[in-house]
C-alpha positions as a Markdown table, in Angstrom:
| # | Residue | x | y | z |
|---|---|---|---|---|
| 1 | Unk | -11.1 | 2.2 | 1.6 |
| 2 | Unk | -10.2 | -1.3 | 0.4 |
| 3 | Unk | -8.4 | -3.3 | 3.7 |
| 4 | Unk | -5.9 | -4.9 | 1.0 |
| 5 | Unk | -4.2 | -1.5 | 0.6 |
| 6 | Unk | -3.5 | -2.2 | 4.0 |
| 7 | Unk | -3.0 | -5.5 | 5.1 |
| 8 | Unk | -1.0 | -7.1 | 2.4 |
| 9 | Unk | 2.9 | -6.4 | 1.6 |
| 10 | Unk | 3.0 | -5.0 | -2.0 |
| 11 | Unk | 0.3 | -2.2 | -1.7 |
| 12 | Unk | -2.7 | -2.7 | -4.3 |
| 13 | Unk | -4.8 | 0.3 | -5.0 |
| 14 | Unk | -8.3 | 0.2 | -4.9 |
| 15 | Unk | -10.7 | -0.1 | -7.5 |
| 16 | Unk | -12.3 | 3.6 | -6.1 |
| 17 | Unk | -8.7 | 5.3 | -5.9 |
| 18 | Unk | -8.2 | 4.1 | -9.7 |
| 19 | Unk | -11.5 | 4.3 | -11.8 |
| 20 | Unk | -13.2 | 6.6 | -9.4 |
| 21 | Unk | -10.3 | 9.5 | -9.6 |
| 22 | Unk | -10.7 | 9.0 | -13.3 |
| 23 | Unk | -14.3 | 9.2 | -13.2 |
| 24 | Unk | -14.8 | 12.0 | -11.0 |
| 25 | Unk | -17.7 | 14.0 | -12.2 |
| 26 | Unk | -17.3 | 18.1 | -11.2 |
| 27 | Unk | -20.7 | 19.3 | -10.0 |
| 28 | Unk | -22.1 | 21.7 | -7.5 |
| 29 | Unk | -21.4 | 21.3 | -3.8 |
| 30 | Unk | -23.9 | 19.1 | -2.1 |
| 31 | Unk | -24.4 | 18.8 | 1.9 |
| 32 | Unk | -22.4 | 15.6 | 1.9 |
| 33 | Unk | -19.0 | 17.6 | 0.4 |
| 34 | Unk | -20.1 | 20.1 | 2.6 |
| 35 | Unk | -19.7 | 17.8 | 5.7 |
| 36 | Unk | -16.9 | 16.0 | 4.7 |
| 37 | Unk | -15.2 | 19.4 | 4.0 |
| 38 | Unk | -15.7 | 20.5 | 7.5 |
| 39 | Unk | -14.9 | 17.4 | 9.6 |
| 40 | Unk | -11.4 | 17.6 | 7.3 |
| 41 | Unk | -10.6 | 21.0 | 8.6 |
| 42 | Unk | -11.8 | 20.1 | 12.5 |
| 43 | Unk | -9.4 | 17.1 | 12.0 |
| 44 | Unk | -6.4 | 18.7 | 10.3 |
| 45 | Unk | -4.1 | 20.1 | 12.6 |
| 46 | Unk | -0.9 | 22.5 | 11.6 |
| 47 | Unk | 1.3 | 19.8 | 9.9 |
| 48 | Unk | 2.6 | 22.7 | 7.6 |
| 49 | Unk | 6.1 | 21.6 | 8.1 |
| 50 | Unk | 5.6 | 17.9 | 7.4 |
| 51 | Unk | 6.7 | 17.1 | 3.8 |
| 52 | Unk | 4.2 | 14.1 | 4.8 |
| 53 | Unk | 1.4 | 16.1 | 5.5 |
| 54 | Unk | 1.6 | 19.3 | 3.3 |
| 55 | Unk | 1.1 | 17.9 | -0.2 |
| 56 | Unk | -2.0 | 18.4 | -1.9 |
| 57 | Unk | -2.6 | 14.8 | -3.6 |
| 58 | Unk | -2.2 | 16.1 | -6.8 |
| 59 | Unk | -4.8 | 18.2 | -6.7 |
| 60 | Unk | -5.5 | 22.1 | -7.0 |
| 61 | Unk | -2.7 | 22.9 | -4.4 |
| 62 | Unk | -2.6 | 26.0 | -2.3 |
| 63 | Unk | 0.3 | 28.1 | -3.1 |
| 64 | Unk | 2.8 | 26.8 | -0.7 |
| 65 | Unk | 1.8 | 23.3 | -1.2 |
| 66 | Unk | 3.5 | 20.8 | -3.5 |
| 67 | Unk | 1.9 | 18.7 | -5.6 |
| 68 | Unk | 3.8 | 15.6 | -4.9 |
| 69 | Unk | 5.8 | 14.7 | -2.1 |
| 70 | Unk | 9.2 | 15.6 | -1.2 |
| 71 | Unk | 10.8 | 12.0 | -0.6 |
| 72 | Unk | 14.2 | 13.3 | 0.0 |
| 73 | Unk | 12.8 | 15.4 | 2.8 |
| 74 | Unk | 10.6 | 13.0 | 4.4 |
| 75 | Unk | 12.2 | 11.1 | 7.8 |
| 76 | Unk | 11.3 | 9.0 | 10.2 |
| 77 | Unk | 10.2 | 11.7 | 12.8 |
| 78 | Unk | 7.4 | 12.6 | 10.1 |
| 79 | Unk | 5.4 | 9.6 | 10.1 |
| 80 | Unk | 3.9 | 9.5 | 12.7 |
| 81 | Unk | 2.2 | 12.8 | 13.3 |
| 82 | Unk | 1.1 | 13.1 | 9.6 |
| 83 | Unk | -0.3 | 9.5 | 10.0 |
| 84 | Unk | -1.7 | 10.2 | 13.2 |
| 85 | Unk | -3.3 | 13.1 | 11.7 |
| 86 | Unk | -4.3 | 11.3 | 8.6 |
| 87 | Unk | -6.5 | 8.4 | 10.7 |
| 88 | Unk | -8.1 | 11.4 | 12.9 |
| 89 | Unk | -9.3 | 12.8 | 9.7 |
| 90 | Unk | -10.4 | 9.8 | 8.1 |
| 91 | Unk | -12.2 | 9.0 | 11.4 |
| 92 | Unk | -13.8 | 12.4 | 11.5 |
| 93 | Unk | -14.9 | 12.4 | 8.0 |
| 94 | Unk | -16.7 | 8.5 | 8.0 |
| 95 | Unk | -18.5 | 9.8 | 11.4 |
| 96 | Unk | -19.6 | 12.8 | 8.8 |
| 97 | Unk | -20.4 | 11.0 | 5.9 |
| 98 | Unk | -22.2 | 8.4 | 7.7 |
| 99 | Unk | -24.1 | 11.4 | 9.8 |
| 100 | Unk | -25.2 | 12.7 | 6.6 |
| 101 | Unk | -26.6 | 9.2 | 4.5 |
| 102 | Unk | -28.7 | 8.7 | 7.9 |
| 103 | Unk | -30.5 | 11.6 | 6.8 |
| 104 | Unk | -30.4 | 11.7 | 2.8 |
| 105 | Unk | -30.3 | 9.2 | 0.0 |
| 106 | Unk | -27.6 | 9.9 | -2.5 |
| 107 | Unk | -28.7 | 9.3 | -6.0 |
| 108 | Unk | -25.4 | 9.9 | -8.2 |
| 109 | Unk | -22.2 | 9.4 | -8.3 |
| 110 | Unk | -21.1 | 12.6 | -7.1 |
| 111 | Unk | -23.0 | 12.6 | -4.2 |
| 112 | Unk | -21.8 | 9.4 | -3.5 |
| 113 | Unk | -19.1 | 8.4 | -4.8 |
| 114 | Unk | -17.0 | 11.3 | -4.6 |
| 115 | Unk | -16.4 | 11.6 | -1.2 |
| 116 | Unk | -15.4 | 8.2 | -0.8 |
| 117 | Unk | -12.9 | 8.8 | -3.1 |
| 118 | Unk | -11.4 | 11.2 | -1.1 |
| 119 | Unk | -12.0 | 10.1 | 2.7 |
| 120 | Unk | -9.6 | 6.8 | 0.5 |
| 121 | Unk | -7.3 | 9.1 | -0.6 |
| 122 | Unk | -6.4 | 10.8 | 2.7 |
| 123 | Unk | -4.7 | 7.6 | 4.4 |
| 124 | Unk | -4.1 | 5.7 | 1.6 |
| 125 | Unk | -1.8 | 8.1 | -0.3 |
| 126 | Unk | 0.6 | 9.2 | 2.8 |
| 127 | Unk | 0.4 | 5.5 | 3.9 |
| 128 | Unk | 1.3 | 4.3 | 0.6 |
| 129 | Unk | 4.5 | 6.9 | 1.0 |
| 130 | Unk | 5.8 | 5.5 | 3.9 |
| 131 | Unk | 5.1 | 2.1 | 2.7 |
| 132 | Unk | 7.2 | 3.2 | -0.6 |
| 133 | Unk | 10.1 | 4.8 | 1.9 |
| 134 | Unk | 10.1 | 1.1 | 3.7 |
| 135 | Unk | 10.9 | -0.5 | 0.8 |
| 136 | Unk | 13.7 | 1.7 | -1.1 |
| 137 | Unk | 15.0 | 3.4 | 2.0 |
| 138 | Unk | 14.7 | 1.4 | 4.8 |
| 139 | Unk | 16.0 | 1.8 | 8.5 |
| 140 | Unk | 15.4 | 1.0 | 12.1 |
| 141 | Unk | 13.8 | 4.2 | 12.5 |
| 142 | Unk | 11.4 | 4.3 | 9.9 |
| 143 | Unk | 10.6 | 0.3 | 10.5 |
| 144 | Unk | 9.6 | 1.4 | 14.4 |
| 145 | Unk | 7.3 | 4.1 | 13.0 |
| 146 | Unk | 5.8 | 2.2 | 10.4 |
| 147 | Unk | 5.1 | -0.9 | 13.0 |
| 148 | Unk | 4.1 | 2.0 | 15.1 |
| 149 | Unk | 1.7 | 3.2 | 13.2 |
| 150 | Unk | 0.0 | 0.5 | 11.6 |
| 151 | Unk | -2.5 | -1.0 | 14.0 |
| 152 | Unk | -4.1 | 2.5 | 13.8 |
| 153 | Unk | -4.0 | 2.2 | 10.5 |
| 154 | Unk | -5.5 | -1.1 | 9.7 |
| 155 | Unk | -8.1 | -0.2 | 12.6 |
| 156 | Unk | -8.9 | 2.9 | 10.3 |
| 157 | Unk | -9.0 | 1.0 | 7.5 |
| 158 | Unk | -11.5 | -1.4 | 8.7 |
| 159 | Unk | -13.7 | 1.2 | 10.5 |
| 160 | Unk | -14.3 | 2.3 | 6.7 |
| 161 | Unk | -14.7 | -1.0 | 5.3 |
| 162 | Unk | -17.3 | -2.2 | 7.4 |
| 163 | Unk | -19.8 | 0.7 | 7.6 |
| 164 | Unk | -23.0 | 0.3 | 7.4 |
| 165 | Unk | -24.9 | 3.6 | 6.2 |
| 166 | Unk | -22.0 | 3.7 | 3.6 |
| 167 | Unk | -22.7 | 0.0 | 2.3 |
| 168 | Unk | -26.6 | 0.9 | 2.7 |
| 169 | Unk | -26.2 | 3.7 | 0.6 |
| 170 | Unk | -24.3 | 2.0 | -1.9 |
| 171 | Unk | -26.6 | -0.9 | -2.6 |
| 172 | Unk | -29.5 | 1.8 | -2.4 |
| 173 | Unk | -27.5 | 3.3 | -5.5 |
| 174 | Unk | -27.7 | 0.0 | -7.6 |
| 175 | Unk | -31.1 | -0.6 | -7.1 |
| 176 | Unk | -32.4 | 2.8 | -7.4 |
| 177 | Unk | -33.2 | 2.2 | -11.6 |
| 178 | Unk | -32.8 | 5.8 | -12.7 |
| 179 | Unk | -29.6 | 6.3 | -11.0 |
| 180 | Unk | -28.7 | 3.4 | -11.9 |
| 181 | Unk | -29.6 | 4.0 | -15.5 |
| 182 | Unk | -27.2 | 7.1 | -15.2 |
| 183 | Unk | -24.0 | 5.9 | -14.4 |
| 184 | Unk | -21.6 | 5.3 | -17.0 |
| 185 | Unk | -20.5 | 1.3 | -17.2 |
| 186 | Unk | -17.2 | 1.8 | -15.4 |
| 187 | Unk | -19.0 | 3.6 | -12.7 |
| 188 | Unk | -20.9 | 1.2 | -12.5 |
| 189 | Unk | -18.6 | -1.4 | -12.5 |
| 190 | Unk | -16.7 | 0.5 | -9.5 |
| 191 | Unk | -19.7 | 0.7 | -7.7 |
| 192 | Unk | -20.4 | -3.0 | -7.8 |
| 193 | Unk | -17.3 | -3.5 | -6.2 |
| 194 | Unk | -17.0 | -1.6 | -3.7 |
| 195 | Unk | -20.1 | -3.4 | -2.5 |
| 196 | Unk | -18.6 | -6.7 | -3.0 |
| 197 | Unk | -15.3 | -5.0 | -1.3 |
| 198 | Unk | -17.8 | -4.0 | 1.6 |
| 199 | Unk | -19.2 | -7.3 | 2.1 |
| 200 | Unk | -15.5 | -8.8 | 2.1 |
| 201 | Unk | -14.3 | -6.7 | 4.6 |
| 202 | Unk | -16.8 | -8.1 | 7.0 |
| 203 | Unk | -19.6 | -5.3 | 7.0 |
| 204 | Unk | -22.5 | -8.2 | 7.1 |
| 205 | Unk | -20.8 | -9.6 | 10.6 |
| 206 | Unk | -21.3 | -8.8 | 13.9 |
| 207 | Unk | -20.6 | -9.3 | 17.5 |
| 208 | Unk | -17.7 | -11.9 | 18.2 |
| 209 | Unk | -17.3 | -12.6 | 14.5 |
| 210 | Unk | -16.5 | -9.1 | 13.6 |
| 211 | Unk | -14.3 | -9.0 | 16.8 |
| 212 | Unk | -12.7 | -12.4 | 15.1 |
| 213 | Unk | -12.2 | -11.0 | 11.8 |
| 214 | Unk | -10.5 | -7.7 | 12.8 |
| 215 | Unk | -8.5 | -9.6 | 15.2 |
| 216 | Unk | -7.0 | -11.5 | 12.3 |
| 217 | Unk | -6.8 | -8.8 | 10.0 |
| 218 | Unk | -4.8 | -7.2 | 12.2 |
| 219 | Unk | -2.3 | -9.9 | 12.7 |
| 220 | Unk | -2.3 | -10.5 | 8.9 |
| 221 | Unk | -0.7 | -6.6 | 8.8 |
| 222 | Unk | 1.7 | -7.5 | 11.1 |
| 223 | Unk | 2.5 | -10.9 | 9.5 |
| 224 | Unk | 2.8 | -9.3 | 6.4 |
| 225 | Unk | 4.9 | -6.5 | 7.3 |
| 226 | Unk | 7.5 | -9.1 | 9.4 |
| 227 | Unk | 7.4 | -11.2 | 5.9 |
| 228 | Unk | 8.3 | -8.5 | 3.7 |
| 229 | Unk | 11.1 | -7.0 | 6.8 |
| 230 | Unk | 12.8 | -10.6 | 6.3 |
| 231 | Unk | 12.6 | -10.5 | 2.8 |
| 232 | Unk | 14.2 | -7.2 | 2.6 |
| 233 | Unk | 16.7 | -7.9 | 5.2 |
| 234 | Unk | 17.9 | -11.0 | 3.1 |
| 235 | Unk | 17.9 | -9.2 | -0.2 |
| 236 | Unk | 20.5 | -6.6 | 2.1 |
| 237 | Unk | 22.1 | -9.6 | 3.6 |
| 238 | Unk | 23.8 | -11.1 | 0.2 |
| 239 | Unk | 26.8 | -10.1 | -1.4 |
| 240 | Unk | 29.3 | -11.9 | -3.7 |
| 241 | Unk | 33.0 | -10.5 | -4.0 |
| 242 | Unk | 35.2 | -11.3 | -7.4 |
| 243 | Unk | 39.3 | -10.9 | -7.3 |
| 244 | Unk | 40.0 | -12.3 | -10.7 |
| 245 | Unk | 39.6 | -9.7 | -13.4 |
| 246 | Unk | 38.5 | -12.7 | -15.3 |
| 247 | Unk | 35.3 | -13.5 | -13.2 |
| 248 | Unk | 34.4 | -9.5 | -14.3 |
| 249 | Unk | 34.9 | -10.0 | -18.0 |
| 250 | Unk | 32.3 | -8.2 | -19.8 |
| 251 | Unk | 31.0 | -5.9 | -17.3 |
| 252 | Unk | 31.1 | -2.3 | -18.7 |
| 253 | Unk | 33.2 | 0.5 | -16.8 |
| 254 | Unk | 30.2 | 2.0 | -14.7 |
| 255 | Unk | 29.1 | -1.5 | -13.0 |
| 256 | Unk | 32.9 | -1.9 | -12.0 |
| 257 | Unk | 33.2 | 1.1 | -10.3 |
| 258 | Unk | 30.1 | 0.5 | -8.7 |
| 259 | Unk | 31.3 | -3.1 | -8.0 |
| 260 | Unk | 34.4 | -1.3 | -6.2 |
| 261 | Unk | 33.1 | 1.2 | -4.6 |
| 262 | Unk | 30.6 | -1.0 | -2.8 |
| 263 | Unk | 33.8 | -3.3 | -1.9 |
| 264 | Unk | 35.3 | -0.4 | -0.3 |
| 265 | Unk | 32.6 | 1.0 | 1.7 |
| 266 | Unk | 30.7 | -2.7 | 2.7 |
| 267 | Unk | 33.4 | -5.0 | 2.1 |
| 268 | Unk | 36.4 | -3.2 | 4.0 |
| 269 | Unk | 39.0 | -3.5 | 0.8 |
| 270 | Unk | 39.6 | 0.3 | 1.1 |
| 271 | Unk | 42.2 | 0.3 | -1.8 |
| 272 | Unk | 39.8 | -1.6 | -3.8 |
| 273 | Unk | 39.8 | 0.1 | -7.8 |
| 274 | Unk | 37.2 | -0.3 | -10.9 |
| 275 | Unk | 40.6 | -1.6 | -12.8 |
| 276 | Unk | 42.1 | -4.1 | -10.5 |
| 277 | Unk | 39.2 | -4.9 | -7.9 |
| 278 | Unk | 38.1 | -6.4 | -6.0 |
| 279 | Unk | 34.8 | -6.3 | -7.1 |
| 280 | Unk | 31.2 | -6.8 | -4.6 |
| 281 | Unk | 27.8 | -7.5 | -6.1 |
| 282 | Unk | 24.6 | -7.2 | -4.3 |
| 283 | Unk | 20.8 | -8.0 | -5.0 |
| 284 | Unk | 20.4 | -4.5 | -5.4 |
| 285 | Unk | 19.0 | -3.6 | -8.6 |
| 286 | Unk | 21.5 | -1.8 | -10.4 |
| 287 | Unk | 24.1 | -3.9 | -9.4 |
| 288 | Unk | 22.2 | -7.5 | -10.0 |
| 289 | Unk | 20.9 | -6.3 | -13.4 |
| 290 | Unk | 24.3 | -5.2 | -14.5 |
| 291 | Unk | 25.9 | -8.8 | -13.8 |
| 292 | Unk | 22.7 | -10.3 | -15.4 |
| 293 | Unk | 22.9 | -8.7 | -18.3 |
| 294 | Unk | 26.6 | -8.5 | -19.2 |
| 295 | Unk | 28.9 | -10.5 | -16.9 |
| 296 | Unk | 30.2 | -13.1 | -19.6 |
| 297 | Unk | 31.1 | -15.2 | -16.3 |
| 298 | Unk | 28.2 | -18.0 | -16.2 |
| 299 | Unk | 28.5 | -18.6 | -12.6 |
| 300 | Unk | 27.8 | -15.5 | -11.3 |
| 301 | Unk | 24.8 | -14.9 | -13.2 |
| 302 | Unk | 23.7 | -18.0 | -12.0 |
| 303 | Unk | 24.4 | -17.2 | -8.5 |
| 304 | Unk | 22.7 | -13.9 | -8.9 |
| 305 | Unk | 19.6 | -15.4 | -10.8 |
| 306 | Unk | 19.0 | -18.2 | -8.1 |
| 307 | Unk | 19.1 | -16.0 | -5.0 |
| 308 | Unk | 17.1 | -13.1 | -7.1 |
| 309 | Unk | 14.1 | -15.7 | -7.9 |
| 310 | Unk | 14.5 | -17.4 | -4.9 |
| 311 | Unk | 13.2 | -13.8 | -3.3 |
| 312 | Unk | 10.7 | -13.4 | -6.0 |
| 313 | Unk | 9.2 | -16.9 | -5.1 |
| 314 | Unk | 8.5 | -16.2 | -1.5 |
| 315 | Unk | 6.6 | -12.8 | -2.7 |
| 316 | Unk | 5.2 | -14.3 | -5.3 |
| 317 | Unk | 3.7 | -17.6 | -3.2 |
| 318 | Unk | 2.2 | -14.6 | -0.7 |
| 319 | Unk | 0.7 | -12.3 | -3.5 |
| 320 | Unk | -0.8 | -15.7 | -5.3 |
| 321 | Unk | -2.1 | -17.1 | -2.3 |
| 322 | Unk | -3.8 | -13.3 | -1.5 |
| 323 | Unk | -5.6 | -13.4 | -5.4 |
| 324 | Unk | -6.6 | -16.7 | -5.3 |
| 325 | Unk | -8.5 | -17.2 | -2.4 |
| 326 | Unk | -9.8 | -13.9 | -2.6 |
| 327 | Unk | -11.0 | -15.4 | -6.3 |
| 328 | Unk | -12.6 | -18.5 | -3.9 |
| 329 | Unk | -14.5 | -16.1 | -2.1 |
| 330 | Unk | -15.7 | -13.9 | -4.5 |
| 331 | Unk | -17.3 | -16.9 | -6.1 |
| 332 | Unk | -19.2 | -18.5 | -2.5 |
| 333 | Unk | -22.3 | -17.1 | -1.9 |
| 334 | Unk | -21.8 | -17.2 | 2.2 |
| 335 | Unk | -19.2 | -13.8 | 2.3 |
| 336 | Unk | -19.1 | -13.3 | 5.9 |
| 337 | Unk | -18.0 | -16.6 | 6.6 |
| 338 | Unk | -15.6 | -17.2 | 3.7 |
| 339 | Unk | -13.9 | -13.6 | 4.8 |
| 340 | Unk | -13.2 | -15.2 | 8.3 |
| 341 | Unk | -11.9 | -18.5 | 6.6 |
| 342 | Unk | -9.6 | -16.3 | 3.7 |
| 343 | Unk | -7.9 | -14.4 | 7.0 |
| 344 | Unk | -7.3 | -17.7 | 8.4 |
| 345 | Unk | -6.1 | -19.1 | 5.2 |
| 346 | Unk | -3.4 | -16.1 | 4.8 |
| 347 | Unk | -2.5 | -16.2 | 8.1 |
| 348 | Unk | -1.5 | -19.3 | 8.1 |
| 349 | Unk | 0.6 | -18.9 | 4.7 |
| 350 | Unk | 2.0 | -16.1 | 6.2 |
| 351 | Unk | 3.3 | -17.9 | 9.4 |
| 352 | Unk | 4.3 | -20.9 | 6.9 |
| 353 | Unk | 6.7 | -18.2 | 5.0 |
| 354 | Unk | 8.1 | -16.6 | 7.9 |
């Protein structure tokens, strides 16, 4: 499980959730799936009534279970117990998985590969719901069991990243030249990564220095989550009201009303009409692209624009700083070192922005 699904504010899937899912050879059971399949039932516990927790990941679903979440069904009260449940499985299944590679060598992808794709899958996905829910539908509520959550999550997160039968095995995989031999290019490719992802989550350090560098992931999360909370809360914050029909000119029908509406239930003018105003605009989408792309008044496209981009910036100067020095470390030979010094680096960017 890649940390940066975790620790950074706009969730990036991993290499293994992309290429691996569309990779994913069907073959026989081996004792691996085996394992994993029965640490995931001693973990699961009867979340049947969770719309969190009773999805089946787009997979072959059981007859009551949808294949995609119900958003509209999902509050706050869910997160935590299908989140919860979701890190005791994962912890389960990496205590099974790394069980097993003590005592066999995996030589294929399947073998390998496979249930690593799907020990990612089972925090990743319902994390990457809630994370989703945060940013479209956000409340106190869901913010205190998203903040409450996350430390387990991140811990999770790096208790998969940094294990060391699992990075064994994988480096076993690229030197072992017939298997090797056998793997397509892109699994290849996906494999080489998730080595290098291994070695960047700080699986090579030990002692205090691992103690450092999960210390500072962690506060990374919680940097990045209180960056992307003020962002949110500023894009909420804004609002520009127009009384002059003439500052509306060229907005259609649809956008007025809208325009109205929200001036009667945000901006207290109760009596306020698409036809004679007054008229509030906000950073949300529908109402900031409407403005932007028909509003013949110059000056509030401009005051839209500058206040949209001026948001985009901040995220932007976070997600850059994230690739880029992740780029510098790829490139420097001494990993567990440079992973210590890229936290730092992020933290401190973090700190900076908020």
């Amino acid at each position: 499980m890649s940390i940066s699904a975790v620790i950074q504010p706009v969730r990036l899937v991993s290499l293994r959730a992309t290429a691996a899912a569309a990779l994913r050879v069907r073959s026989k059971s081996t004792r691996v799936r085996a394992v994993h399949r029965s640490a995931t039932i001693m973990a699961a516990g009867d979340l049947t009534a969770n719309p969190l927790a009773s999805w089946s990941f787009g997979r072959s679903p059981p007859s009551d279970a949808p294949d995609l979440p119900k958003w509209s069904s999902i509050t706050p009260e869910h997160v935590k117990p299908a989140i919860m449940a979701a890190v005791d499985k994962v912890n389960a299944e990496i205590d099974a998985i790394e069980a097993e590679l003590t005592k066999t060598n995996p030589s294929s992808w399947s073998e390998l590969m496979d249930p690593l794709e799907r020990l990612s899958e089972e925090l990743s996905r319902p994390w990457g719901v809630v994370s989703h829910l945060k940013g479209v539908r956000d409340s106190e509520a869901l913010r205190a069991a998203y903040d409450e959550c996350q430390p387990a999550v991140v811990t999770a997160s790096l208790r998969v990243g940094q294990s060391r039968p699992v990075y064994d095995a994988l480096v076993a995989l690229t030197e072992n030249k017939e298997a090797w031999a056998s793997l397509t290019d892109a699994q290849r490719r996906a494999v080489t990564c998730e080595v290098r992802d291994a070695k960047l989550s700080g699986v090579a350090l030990d002692g205090t220095e691992k103690d450092r560098y999960n210390e500072i992931a962690k506060e990374m999360s919680e940097l990045s989550t209180k960056f992307s909370n003020n962002v949110l809360d500023a894009t909420k914050a804004f609002s520009h009201t127009c009384v002059e029909k003439s500052e509306v000119d060229g907005l259609p029908d649809s956008a007025l009303e809208q325009a109205a509406q929200t001036a009667s239930q945000k901006g207290g003018h109760e009596n306020a009409t698409a036809a004679d105003g007054p008229w509030m605009f906000t950073l949300d989408a529908p109402s900031y692209m409407a403005v932007r792309s028909h509003s013949k008044n110059r000056t509030l496209r401009e005051k839209g624009d500058i206040l949209f981009y001026f948001e985009f910036l901040f995220i932007s100067v976070l997600v850059w700083a994230i690739i880029l020095t992740s780029c510098f470390v790829y490139s420097v030979p001494c990993v567990p070192r440079t992973s210590l010094g890229t936290l730092r680096t992020l933290r401190g960017r973090c700190r900076d922005e908020n």
